[in-house]
Biotite code that builds the C-alpha atoms (Angstrom):
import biotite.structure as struc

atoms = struc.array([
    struc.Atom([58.306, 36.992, 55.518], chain_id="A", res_id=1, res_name="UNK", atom_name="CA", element="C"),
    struc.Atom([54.704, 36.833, 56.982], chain_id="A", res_id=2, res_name="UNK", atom_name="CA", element="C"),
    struc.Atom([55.775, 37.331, 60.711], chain_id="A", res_id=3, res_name="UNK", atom_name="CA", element="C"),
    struc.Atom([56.276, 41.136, 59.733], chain_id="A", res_id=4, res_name="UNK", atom_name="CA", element="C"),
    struc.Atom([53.551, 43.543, 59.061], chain_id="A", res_id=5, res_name="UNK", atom_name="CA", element="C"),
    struc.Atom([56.385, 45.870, 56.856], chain_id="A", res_id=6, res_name="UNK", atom_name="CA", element="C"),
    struc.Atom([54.310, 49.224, 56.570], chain_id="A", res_id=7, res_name="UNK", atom_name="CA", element="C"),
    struc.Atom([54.066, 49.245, 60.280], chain_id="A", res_id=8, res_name="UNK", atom_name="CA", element="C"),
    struc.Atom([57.488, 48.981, 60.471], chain_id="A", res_id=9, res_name="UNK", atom_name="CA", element="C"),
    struc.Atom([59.040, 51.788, 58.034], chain_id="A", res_id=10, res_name="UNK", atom_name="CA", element="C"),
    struc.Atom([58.958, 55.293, 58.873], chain_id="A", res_id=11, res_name="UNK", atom_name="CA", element="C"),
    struc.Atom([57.954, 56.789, 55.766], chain_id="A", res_id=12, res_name="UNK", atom_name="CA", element="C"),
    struc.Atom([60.744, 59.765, 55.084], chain_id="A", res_id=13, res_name="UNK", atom_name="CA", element="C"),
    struc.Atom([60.971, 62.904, 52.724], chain_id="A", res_id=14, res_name="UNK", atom_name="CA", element="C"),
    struc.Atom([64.112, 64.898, 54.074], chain_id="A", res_id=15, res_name="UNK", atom_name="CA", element="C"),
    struc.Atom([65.904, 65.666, 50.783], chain_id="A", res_id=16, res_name="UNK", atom_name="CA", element="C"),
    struc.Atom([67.028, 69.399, 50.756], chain_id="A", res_id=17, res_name="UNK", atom_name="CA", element="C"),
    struc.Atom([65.008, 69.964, 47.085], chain_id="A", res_id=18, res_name="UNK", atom_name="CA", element="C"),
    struc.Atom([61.766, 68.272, 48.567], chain_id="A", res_id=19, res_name="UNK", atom_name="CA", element="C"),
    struc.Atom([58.494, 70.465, 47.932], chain_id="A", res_id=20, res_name="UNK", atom_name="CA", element="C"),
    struc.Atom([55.513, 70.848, 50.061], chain_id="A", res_id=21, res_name="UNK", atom_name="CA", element="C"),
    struc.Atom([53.761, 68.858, 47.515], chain_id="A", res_id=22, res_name="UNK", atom_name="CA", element="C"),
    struc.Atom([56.310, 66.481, 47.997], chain_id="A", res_id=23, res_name="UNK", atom_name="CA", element="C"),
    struc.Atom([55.432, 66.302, 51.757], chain_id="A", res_id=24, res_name="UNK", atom_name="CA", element="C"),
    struc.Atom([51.812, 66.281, 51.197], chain_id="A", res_id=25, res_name="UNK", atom_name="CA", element="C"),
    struc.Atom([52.386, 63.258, 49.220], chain_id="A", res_id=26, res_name="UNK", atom_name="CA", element="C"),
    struc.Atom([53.837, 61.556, 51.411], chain_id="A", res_id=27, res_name="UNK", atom_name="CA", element="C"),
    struc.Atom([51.089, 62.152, 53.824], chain_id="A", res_id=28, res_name="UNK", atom_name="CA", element="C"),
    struc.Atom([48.864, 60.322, 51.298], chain_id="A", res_id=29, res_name="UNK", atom_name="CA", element="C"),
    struc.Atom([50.791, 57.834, 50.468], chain_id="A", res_id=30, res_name="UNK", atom_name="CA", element="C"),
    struc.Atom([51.078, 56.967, 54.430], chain_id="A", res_id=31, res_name="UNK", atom_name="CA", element="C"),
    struc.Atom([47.487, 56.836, 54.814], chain_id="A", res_id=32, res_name="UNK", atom_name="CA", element="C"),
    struc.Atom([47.097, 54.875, 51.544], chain_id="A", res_id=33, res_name="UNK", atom_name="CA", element="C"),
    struc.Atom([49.798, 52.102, 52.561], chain_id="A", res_id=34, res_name="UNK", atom_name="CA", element="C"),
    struc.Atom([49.331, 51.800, 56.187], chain_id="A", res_id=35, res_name="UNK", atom_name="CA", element="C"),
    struc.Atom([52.636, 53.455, 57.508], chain_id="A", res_id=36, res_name="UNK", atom_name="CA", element="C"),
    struc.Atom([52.687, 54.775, 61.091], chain_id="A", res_id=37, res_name="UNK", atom_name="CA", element="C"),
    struc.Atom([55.187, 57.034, 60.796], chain_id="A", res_id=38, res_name="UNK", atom_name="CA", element="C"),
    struc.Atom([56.175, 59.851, 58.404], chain_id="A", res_id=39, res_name="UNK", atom_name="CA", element="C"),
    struc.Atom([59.208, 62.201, 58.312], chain_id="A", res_id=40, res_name="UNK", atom_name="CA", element="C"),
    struc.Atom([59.045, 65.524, 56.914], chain_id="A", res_id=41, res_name="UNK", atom_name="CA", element="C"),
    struc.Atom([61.651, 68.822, 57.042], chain_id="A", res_id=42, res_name="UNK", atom_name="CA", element="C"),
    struc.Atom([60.727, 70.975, 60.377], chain_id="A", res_id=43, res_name="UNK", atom_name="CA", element="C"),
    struc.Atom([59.518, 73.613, 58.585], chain_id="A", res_id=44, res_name="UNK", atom_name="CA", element="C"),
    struc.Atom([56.942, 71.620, 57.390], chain_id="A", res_id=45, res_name="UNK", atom_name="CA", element="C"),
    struc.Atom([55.565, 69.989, 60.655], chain_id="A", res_id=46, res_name="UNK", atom_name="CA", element="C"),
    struc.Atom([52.616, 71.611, 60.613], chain_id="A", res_id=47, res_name="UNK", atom_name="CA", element="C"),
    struc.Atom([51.385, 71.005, 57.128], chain_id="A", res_id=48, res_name="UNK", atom_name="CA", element="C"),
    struc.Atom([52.157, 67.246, 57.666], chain_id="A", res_id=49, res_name="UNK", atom_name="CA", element="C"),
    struc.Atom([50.829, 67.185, 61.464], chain_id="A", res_id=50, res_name="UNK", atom_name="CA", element="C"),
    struc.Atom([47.186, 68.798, 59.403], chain_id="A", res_id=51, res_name="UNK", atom_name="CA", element="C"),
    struc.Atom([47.536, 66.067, 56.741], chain_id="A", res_id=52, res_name="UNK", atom_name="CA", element="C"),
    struc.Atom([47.231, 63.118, 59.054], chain_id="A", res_id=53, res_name="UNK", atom_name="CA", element="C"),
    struc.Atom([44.989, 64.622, 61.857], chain_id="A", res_id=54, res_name="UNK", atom_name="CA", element="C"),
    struc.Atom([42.598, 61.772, 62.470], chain_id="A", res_id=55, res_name="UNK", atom_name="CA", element="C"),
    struc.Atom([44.636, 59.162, 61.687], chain_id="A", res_id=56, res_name="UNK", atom_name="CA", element="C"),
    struc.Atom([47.384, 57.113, 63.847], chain_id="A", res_id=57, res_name="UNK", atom_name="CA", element="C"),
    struc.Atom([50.384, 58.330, 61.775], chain_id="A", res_id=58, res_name="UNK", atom_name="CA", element="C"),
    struc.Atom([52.689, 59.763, 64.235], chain_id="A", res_id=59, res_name="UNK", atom_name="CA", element="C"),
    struc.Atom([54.589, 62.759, 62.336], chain_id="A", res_id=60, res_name="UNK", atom_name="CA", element="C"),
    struc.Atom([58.234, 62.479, 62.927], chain_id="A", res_id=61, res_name="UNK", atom_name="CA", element="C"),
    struc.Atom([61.205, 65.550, 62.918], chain_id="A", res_id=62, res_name="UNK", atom_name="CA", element="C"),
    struc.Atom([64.427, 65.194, 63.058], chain_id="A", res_id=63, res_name="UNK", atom_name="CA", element="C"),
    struc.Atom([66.648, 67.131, 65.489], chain_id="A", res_id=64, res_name="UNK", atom_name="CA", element="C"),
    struc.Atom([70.345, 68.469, 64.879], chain_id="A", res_id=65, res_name="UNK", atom_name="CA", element="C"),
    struc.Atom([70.088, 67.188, 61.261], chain_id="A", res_id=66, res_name="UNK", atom_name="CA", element="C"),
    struc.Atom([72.074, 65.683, 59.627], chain_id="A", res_id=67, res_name="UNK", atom_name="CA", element="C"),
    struc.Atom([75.450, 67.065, 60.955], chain_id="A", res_id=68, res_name="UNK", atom_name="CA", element="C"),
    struc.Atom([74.776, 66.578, 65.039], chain_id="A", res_id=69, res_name="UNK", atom_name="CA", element="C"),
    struc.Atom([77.182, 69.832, 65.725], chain_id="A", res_id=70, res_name="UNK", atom_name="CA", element="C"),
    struc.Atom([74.427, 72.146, 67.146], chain_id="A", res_id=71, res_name="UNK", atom_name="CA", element="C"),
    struc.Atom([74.554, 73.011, 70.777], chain_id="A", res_id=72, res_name="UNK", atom_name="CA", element="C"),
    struc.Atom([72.747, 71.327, 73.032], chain_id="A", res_id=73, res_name="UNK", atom_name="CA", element="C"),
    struc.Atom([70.323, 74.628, 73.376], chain_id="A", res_id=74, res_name="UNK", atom_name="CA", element="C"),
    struc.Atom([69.909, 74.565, 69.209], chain_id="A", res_id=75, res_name="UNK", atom_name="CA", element="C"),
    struc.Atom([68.602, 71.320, 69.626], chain_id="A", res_id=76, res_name="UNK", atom_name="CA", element="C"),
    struc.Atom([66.455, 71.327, 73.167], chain_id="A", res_id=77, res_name="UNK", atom_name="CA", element="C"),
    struc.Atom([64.891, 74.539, 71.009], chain_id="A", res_id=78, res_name="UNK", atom_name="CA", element="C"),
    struc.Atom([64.100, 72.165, 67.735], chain_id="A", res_id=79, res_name="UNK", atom_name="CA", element="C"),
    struc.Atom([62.735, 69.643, 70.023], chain_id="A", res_id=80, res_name="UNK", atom_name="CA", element="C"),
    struc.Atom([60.366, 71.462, 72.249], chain_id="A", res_id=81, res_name="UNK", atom_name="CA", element="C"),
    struc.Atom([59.041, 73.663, 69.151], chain_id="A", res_id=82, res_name="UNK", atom_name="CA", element="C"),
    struc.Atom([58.535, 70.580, 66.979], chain_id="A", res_id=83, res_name="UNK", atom_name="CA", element="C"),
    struc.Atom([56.547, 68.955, 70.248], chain_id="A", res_id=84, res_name="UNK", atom_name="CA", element="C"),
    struc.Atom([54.921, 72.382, 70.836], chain_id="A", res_id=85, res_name="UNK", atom_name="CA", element="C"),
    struc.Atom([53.195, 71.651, 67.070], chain_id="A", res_id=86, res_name="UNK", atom_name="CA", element="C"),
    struc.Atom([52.322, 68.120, 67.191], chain_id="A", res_id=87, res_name="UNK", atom_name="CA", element="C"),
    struc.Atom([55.428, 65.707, 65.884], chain_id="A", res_id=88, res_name="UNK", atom_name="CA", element="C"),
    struc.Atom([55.545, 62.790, 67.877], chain_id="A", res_id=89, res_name="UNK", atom_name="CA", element="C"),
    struc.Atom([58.739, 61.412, 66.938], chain_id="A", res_id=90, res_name="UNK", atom_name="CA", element="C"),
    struc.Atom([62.039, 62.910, 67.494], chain_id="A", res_id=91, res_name="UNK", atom_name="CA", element="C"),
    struc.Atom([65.300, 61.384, 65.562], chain_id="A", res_id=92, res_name="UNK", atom_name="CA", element="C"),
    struc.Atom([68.573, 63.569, 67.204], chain_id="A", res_id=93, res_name="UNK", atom_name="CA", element="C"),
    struc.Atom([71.396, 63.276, 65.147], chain_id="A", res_id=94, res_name="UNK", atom_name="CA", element="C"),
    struc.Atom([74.205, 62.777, 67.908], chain_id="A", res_id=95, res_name="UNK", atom_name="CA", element="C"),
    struc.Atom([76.965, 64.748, 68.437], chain_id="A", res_id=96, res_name="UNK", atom_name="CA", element="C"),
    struc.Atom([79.391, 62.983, 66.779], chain_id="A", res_id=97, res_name="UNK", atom_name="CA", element="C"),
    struc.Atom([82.619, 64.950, 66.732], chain_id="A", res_id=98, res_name="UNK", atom_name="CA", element="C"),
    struc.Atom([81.962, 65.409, 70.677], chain_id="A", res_id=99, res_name="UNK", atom_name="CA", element="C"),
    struc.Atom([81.720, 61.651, 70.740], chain_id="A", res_id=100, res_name="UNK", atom_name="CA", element="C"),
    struc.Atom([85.505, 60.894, 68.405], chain_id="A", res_id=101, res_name="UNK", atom_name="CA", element="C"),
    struc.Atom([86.780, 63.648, 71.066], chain_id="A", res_id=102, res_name="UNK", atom_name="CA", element="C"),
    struc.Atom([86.614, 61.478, 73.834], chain_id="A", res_id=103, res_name="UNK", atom_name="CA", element="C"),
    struc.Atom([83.760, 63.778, 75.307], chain_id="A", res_id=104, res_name="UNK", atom_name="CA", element="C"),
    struc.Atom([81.364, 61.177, 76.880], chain_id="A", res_id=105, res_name="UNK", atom_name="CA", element="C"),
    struc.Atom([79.542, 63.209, 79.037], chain_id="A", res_id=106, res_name="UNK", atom_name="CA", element="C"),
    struc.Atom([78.810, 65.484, 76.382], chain_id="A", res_id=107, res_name="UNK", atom_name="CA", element="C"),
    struc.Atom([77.061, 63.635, 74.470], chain_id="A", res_id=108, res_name="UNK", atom_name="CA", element="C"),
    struc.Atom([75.237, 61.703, 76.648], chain_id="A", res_id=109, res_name="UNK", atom_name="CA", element="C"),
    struc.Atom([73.697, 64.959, 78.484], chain_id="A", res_id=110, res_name="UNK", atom_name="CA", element="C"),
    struc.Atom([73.368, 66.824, 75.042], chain_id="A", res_id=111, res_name="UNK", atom_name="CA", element="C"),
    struc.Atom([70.771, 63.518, 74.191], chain_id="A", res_id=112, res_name="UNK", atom_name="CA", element="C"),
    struc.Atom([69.770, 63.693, 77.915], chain_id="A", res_id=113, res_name="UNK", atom_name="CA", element="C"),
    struc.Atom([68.139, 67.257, 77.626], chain_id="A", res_id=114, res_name="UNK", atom_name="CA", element="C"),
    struc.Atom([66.703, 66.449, 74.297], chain_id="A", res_id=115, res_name="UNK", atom_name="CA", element="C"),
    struc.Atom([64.597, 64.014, 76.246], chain_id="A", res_id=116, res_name="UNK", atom_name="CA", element="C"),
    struc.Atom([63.762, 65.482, 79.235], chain_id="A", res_id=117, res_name="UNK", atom_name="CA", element="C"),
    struc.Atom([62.577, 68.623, 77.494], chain_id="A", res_id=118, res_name="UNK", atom_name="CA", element="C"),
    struc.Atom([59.753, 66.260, 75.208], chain_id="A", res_id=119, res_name="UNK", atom_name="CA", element="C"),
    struc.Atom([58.672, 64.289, 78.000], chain_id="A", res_id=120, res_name="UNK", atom_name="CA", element="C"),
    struc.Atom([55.710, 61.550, 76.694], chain_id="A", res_id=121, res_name="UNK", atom_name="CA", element="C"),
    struc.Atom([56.942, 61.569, 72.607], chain_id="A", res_id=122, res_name="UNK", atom_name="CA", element="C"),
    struc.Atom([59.642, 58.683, 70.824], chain_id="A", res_id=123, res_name="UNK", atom_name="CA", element="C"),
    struc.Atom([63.864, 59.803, 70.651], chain_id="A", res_id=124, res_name="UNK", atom_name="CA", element="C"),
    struc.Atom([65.454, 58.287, 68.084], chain_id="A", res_id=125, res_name="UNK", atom_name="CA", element="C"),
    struc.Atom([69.592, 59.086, 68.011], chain_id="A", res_id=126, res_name="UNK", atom_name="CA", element="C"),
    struc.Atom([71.346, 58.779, 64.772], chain_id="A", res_id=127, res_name="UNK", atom_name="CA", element="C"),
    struc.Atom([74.409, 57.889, 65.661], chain_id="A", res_id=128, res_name="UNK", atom_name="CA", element="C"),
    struc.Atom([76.138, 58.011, 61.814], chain_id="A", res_id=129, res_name="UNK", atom_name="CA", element="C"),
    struc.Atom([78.258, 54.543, 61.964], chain_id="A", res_id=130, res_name="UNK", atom_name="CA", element="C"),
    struc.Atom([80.180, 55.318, 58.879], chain_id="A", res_id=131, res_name="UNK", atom_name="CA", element="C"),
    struc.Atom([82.173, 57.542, 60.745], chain_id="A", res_id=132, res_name="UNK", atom_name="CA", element="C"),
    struc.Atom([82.622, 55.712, 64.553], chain_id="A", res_id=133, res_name="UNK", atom_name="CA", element="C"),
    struc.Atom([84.487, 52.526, 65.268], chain_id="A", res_id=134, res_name="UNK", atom_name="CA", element="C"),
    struc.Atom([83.024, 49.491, 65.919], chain_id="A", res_id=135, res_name="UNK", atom_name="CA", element="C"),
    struc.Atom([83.826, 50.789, 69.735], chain_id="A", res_id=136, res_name="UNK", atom_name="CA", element="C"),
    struc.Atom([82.577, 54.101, 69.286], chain_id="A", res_id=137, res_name="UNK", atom_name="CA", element="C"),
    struc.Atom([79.696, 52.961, 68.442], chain_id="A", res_id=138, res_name="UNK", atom_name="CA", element="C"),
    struc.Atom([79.087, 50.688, 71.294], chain_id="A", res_id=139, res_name="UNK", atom_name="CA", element="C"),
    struc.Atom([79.661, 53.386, 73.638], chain_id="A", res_id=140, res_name="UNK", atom_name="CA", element="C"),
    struc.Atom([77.506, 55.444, 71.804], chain_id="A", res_id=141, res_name="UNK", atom_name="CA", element="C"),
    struc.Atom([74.624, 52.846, 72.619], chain_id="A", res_id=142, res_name="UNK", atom_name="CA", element="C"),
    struc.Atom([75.646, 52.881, 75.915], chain_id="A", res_id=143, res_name="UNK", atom_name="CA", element="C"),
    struc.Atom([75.381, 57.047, 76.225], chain_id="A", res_id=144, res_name="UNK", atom_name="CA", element="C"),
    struc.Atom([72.299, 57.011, 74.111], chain_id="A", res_id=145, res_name="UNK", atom_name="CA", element="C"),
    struc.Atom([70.385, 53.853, 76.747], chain_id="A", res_id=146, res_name="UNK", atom_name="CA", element="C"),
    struc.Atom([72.132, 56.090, 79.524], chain_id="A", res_id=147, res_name="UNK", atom_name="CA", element="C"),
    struc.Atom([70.358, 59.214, 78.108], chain_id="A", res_id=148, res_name="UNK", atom_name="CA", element="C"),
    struc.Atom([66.915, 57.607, 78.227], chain_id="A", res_id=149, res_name="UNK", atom_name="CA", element="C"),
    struc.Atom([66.533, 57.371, 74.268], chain_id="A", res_id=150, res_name="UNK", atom_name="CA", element="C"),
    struc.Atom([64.093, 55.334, 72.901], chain_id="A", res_id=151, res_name="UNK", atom_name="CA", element="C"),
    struc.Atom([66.081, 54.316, 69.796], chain_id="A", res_id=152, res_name="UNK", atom_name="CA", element="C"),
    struc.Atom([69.781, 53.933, 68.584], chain_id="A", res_id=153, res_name="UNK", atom_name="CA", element="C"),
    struc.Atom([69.761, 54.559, 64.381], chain_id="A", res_id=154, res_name="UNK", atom_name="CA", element="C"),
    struc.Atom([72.318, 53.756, 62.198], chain_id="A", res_id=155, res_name="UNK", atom_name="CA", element="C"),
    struc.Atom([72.434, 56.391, 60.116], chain_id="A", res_id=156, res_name="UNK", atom_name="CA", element="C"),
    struc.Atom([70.927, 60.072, 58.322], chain_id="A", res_id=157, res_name="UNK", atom_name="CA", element="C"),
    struc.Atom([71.289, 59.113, 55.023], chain_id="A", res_id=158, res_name="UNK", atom_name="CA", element="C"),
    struc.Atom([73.663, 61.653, 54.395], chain_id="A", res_id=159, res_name="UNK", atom_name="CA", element="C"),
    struc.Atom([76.386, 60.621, 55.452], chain_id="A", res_id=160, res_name="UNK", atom_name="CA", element="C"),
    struc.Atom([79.353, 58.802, 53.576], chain_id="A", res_id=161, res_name="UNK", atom_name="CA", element="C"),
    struc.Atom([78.094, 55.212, 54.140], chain_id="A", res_id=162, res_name="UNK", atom_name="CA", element="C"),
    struc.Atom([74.074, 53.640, 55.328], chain_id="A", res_id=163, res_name="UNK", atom_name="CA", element="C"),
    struc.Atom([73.028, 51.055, 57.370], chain_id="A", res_id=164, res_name="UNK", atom_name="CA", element="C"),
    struc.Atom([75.037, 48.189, 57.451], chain_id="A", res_id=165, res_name="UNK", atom_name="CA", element="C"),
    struc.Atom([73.544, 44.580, 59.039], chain_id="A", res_id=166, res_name="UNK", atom_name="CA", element="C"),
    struc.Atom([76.810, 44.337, 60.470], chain_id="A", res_id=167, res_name="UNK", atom_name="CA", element="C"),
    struc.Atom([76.361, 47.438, 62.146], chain_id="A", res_id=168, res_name="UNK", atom_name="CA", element="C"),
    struc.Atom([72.586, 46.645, 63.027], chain_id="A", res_id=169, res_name="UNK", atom_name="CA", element="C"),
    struc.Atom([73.529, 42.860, 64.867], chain_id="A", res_id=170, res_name="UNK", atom_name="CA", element="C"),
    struc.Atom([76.394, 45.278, 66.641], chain_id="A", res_id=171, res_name="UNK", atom_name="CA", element="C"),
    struc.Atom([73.674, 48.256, 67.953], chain_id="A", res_id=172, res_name="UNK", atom_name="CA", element="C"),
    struc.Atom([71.199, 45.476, 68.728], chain_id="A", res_id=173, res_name="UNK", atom_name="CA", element="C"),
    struc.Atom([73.860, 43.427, 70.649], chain_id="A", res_id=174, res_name="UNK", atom_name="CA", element="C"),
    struc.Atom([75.018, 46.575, 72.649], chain_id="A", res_id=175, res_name="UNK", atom_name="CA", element="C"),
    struc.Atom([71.628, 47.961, 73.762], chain_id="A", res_id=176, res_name="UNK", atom_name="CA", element="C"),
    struc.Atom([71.013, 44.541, 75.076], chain_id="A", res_id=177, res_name="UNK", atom_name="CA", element="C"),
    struc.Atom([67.396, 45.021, 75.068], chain_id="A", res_id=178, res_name="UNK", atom_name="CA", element="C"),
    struc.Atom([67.392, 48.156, 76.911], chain_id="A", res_id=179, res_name="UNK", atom_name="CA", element="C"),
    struc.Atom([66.470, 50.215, 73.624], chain_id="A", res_id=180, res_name="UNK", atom_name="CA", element="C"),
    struc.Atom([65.117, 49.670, 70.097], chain_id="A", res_id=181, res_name="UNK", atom_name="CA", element="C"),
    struc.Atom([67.375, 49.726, 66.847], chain_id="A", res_id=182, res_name="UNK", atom_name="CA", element="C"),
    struc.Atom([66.526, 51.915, 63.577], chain_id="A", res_id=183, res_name="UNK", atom_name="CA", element="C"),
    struc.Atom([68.357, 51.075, 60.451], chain_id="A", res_id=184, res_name="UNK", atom_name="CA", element="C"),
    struc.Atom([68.059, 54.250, 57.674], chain_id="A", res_id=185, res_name="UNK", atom_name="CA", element="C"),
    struc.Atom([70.629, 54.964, 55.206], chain_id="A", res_id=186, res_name="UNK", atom_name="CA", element="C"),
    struc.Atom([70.715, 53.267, 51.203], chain_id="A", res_id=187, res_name="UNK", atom_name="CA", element="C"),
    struc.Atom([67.387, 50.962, 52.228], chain_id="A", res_id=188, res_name="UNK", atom_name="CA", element="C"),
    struc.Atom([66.271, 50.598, 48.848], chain_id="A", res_id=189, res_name="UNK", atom_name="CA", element="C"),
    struc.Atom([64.848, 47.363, 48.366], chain_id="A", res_id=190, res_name="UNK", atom_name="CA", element="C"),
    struc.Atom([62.808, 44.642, 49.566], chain_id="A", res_id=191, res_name="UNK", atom_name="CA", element="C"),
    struc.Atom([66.118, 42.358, 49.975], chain_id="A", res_id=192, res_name="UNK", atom_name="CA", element="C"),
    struc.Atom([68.103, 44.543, 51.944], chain_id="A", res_id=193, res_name="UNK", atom_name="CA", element="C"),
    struc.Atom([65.240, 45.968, 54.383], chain_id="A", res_id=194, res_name="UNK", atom_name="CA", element="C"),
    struc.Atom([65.021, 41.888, 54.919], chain_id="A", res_id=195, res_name="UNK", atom_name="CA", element="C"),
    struc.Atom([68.463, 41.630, 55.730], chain_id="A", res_id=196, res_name="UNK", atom_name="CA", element="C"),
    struc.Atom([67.963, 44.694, 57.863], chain_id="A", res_id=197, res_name="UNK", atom_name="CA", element="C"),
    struc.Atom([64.830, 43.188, 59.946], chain_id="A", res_id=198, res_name="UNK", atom_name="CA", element="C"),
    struc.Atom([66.635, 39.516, 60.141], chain_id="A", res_id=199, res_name="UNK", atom_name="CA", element="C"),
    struc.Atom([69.838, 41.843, 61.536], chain_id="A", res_id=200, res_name="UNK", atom_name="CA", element="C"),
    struc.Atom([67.374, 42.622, 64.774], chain_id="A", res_id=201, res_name="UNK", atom_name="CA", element="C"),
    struc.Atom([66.597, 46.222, 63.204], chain_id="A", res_id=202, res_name="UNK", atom_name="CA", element="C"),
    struc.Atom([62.882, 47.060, 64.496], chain_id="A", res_id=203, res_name="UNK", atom_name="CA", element="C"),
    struc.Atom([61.957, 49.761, 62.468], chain_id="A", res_id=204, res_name="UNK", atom_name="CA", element="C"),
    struc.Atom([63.226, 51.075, 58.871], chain_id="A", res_id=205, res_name="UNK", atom_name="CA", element="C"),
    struc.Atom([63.722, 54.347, 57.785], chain_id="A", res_id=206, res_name="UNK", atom_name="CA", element="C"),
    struc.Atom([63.529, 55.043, 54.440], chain_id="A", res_id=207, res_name="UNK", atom_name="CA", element="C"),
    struc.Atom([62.045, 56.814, 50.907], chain_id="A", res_id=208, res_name="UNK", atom_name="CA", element="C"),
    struc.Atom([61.604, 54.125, 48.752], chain_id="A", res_id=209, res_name="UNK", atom_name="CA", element="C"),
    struc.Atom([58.895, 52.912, 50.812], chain_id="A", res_id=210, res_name="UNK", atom_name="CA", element="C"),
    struc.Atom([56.726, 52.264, 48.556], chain_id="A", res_id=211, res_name="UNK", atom_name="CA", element="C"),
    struc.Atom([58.601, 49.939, 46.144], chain_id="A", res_id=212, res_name="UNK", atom_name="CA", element="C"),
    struc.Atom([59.845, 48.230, 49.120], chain_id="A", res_id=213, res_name="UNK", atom_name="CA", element="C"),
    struc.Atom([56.380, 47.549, 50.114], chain_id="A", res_id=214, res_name="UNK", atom_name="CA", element="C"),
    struc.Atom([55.080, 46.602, 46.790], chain_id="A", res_id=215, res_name="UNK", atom_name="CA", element="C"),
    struc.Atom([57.477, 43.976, 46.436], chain_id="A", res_id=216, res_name="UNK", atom_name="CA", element="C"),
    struc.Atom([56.995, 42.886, 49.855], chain_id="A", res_id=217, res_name="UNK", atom_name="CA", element="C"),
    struc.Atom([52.966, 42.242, 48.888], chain_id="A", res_id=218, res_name="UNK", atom_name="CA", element="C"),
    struc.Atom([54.624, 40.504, 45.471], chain_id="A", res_id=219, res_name="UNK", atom_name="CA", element="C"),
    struc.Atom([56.651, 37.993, 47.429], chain_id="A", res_id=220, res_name="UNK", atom_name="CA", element="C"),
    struc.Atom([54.016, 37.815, 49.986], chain_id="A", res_id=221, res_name="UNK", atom_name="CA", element="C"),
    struc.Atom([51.325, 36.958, 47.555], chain_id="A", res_id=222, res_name="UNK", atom_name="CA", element="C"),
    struc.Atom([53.385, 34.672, 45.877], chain_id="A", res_id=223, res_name="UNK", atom_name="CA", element="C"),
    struc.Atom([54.550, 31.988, 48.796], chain_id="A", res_id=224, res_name="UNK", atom_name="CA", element="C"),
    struc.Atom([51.075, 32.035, 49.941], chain_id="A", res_id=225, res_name="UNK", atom_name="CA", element="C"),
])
């Protein structure tokens, strides 16, 4: 349990549709407080949360296309490059998914492909929502997404019908081979199953119970030593 530094690892997330600005200015206390790198915060509220953290590491982080995927590549490029424009550094692009179950490969992989070209120099995350894809779906999902030139596959927006799964984690982390990083996000509640997540080969979490995860993190931690 030592070997991970777990603040580091979480990107610290407020994207629920009744979250206020106070609510977002929390959480860009609570990041400097615990040590988190990253925060996630509604678009409309990048600037508030890029102000919040300015002269600190925290990286602010938007997400693109959320949480349905369905906007057209232009919707999205347009998200990105504004988002960029006012100081997020992390992009997570919720993939197309319907293009994806339609057979449409190239699609999809161009529609993450102009995401990234457009926000040269900041992190792509792609959510590629495994409750609704196949086990082979979603390995040629990785394989579009490394094609692409994403940083990241993710499991999952949270809003979905189903989370992160470790099944589905040891599956993304087997098909990137290496050639991209794995996010797991979705129902990470708990100490116990953002362990299960990290032991999976998952190498960041995304999550909003951050903060009880942590705390019983330092418990446990504490405690073996």
């Amino acid at each position: 349990m030592s070997e991970w530094n777990v603040p580091n690892l979480i990107d610290h997330t407020v994207l629920r549709p009744d979250a206020t600005k106070m609510d977002v200015l929390r959480l860009c206390q609570e990041a400097k407080e615990f040590g988190f790198s990253v925060i996630f915060v509604p678009p409309c509220y990048v600037d508030d949360a890029v102000a919040a953290v300015a002269g600190t590491p925290i990286l602010v982080g938007i997400p693109i296309g959320f949480p349905l995927g369905g906007h057209t590549t232009k919707t999205k490029v347009a998200e990105a490059v504004e988002a960029v424009a006012r100081g997020a550094r992390v992009l997570d692009m919720v993939m197309n998914v319907s293009r994806l179950k339609s057979g449409d490969r190239e699609y999809v992989r161009q529609d993450i492909a102009e995401v990234v070209k457009a926000t040269t120099g900041v992190e792509h995350k792609v959510i590629l929502e495994t409750c609704y894809l196949t086990d082979q779906e979603k390995r040629t999902a990785c394989q579009l997404v490394v094609e692409a030139g994403a940083d990241y596959v993710k499991t999952s927006t949270g809003f979905g019908a189903a989370g992160a799964t470790v099944g589905d984690v040891k599956l993304m982390k087997d098909a990137v081979a290496g050639r991209a990083k794995v996010k797991a996000s979705g129902g990470i509640r708990d100490w116990k199953t953002t362990l299960a997540m990290l032991e999976a080969g998952a190498d960041r979490i995304g999550t909003s119970a951050s903060l009880a995860i942590v705390a019983e993190w330092s418990s446990r931690l504490k405690a073996e030593g």
